[in-house]
N, C-alpha and C positions, 0 to 999 in steps of 0.2 A: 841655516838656510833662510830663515826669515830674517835675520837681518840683513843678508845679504841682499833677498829681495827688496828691502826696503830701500836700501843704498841705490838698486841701480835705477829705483824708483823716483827717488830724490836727485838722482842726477839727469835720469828722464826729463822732467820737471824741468829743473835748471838750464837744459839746452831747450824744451821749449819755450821757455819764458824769453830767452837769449835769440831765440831768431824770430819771438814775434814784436820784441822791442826792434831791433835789427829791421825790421819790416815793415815798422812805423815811425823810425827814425827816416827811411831810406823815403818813405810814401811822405813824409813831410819836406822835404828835399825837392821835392819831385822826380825823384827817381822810381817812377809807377813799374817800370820794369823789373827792375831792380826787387823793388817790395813783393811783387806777384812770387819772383823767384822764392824769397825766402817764406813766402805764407805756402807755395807748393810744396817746399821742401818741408813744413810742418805738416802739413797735410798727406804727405808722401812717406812718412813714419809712424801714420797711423794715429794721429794727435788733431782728430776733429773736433773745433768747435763750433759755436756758431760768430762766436767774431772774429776768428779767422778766415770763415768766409763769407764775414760782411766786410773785413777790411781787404779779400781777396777781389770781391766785387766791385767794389770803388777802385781800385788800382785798375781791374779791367775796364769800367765804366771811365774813367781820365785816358785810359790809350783807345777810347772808342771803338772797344771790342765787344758788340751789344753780347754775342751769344753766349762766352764768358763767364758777363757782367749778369745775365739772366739767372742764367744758372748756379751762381753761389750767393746772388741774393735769394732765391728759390731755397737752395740747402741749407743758408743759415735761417730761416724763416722755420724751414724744418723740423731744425731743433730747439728753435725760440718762437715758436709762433707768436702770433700777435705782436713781436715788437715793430714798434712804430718807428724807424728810422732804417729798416729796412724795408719796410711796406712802402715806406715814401720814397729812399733809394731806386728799389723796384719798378716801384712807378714810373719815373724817371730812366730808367734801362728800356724799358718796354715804349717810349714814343722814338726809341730808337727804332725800330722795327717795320720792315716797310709793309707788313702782311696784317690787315685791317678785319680779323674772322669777327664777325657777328656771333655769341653762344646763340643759342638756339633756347628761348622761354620755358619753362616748366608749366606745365598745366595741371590745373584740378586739386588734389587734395595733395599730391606729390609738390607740390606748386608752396602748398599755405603751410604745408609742414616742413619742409626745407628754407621759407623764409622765416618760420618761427624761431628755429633750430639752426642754423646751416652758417648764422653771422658769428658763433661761438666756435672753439673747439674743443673735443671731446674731453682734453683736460680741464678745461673750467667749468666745464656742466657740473664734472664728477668732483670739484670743488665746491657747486656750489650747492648739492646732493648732500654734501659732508657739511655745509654750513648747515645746513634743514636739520640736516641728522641732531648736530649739538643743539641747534634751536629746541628740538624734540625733546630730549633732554631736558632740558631747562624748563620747559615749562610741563614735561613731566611732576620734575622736579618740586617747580609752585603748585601744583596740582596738589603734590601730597601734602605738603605741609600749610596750604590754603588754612586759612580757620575759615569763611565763612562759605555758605553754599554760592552763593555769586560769582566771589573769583574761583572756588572749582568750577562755576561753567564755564569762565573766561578760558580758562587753563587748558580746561576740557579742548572747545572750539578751537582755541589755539593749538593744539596737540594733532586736530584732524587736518586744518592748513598746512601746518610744517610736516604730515605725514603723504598730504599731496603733493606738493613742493619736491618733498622727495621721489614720489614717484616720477613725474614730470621730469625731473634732473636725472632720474637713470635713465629712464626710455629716451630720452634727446641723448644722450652720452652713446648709449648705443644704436641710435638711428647713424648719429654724426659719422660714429669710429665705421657703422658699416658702408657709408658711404665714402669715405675716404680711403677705405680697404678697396674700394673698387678703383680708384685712380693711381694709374702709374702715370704718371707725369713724364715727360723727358722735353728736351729740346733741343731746336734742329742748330746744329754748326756751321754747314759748308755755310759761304754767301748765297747762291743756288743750288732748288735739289730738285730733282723734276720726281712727283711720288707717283705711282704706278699701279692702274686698275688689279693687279696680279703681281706674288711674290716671283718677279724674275723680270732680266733684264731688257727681254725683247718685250714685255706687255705692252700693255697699251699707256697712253701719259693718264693721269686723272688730273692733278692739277698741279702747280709749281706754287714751293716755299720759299722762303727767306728767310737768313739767319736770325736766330732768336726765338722763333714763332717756338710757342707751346704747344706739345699734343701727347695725346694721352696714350698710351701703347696699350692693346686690348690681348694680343699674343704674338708668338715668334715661329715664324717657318725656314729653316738652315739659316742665313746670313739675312731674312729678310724680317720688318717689324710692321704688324698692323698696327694703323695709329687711326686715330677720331680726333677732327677738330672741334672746336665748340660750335662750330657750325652745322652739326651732326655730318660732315663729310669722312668717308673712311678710303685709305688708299696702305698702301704699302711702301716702307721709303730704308733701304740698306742700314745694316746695323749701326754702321760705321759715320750714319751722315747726323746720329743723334747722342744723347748723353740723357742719361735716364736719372732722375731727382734722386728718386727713392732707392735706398740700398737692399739690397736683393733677403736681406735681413731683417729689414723694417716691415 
């Protein structure tokens, strides 16, 4: 049985590799439709990466499909955070957008510790927690084997910095991750969507979006989603008119 599983493993593999070349032979052609197709169709077998939907995003970014395009530079970001050519992608998707939200300022102490913190993500803190840690170590290490009293003070001293360091880098790691635990991300598809003081269809209008615009979903009432701008604006807008980042797993 296990090698059978490995085989259909290996042939998994094999047809993915085969429709994401197929998908970047097609996007250099300029066939952007064409490419989209075959990166959905890997994505559609359960074969998520992140540069399948950084090369999914450019192919909708070249057919000037901002909402699309937003959205699988968002998901590859996801699982690659921090890379820089989709951050800069991104960029570039979003002056497509004709909905101009102002976020809304941090204040106070939520303010200085969010900007201390908040430019990282929780995976590099907790790397660089682990970098202190082995520091720790090491100069544990000179500590013992010091001959003279001196460098055991140096070692010493050095031992309580990189014990800081560490603390610093867990508590940012878990500030980050709880803050990011609070964001459901999604964004909006129609070209217009009129969102609505109340989950239903006769409410009242609150205000009108446009494709692409990012909002954060707070909760779901039958078909309908509360969402927050970074404007601190909150309205309600049909299940159907958004596509939410994060997988319900994550």
């Amino acid at each position: 049985m296990k090698n059978l599983a490995y085989i259909v493993f290996f042939i998994a593999q094999i047809a993915f590799a085969q429709n994401f070349e197929q998908g970047n032979a097609l996007y250099k052609k300029g066939d952007y439709a064409g490419a989209a197709a075959q990166y959905e169709g890997i994505l559609k077998q359960g074969k998520e990466s992140a540069e399948v939907y950084f090369n999914l995003g450019n192919a909708y970014y070249k057919m000037d499909k901002t909402a699309p395009a937003i959205y699988n530079f968002e998901k590859s970001l996801l699982l690659d955070p921090g890379n820089k050519d989709a951050e800069v992608n991104l960029a570039f998707a979003q002056k497509m957008t004709i909905d101009d939200i102002k976020s809304t300022p941090r204040v106070g102490f939520s303010k200085m510790l969010y900007n201390a913190t908040g430019a990282y993500h929780y995976n590099t803190w907790a790397w660089v927690a682990v970098s202190f840690a082995v520091f720790f170590l090491l100069l544990f290490l000179g500590y013992y084997l010091a001959g003279t009293t001196l460098l055991k003070r140096i070692f010493f001293v050095g031992m309580f910095v990189a014990l800081f360091g560490i603390v610093v880098s867990v508590i940012s790691a878990v500030y980050v991750k709880s803050q990011k635990e609070k964001e459901n991300y999604a964004i909006v598809y129609p070209e217009v969507v009129t969102v609505k003081a109340e989950p239903r269809t006769a409410a009242q209008d609150a205000f009108v979006l446009h494709e692409g615009t990012k909002v954060n979903v707070l909760e779901t009432v039958d078909n309908w989603k509360k969402i927050k701008l970074a404007d601190d604006s909150v309205g309600w807008i049909p299940n159907e008119d958004i596509r939410e980042i994060k997988d319900k797993q994550l």
